[in-house]
C-alpha angles and dihedrals in degrees: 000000000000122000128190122197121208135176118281105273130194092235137025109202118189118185105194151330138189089196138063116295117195111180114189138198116230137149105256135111099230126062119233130216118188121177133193099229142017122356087227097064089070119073115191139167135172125218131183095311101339132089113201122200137198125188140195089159139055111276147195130193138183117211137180102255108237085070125133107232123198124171129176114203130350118183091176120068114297117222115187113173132166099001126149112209140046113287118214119212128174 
């Protein structure tokens, strides 16, 4: 397992994913992504007050829970769990 750390952002937008996908709600100011697999296979960047997020690899990330989550497709099982606002999936 790899996990990248990153500073709180506003959003999380995930396009799209063909593996599992499990977003969690925690109390801290920086938002976690930690993939099975290789590192490589997340691609993440972080722009003004969005982190975007592309995936070839189950993941799982920890987010403060007043995030906005978006996420575009998932074709793995989806796992939301202590967030606060409304989660938008496509």
């Amino acid at each position: 397992m790899n996990t990248q750390r990153f500073q709180a952002s506003a959003r999380l937008e995930l396009q799209q994913t063909d593996h599992d996908l499990a977003i969690t709600g925690w109390d801290q100011e920086t938002i976690e992504l930690t993939v099975d697999g290789d590192a490589e296979q997340v691609v993440a960047s972080q722009q003004d007050d969005v982190l975007a997020v592309e995936t070839h690899a189950s993941l799982a990330i920890s987010v403060p829970r007043g995030t906005a989550v978006t996420i575009g497709r998932v074709s793995g099982d989806l796992l939301l769990r202590d967030l606060d606002r409304v989660v938008n999936v496509g």
